[in-house]
N, C-alpha and C positions, 0 to 999 in steps of 0.2 A: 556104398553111398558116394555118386561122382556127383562134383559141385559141375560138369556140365549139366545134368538132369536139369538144376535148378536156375539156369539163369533166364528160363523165359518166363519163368513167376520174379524174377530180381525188378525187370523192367517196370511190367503195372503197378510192382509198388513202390517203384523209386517215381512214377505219375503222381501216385499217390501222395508221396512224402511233399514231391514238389505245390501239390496242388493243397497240403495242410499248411504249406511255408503262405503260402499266397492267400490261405483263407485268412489265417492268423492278421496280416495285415492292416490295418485299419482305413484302407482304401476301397469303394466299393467297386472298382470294375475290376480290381485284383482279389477283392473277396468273392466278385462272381465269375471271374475266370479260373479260383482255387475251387470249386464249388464242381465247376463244369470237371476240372481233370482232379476231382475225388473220384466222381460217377463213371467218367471213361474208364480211368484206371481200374477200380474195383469190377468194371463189366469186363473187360478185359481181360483180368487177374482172374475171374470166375471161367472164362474164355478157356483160359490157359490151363487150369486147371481141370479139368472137364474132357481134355484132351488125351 
């Protein structure tokens, strides 16, 4: 188990974490730009995975 294997799944979900900090928000163009980089990241993290 080498932590290099796993740092291209770290990335999409540190998109991820960033884009539930911004949904959280109670601003709407920060709740639809947290919205946008849930969906990136998780297609991405699926991406990467798959790999």
């Amino acid at each position: 188990m080498d932590i290099i294997q796993y740092l291209d799944e770290l990335e999409p979900v540190g998109m991820v974490l960033i884009g539930l900090v911004l949904f959280i928000i109670p601003e709407p163009a920060t709740s639809t730009l947290g919205i946008g980089l849930i969906v990136l990241g998780g297609a991405w993290w699926f991406y990467e995975w798959n790999r």
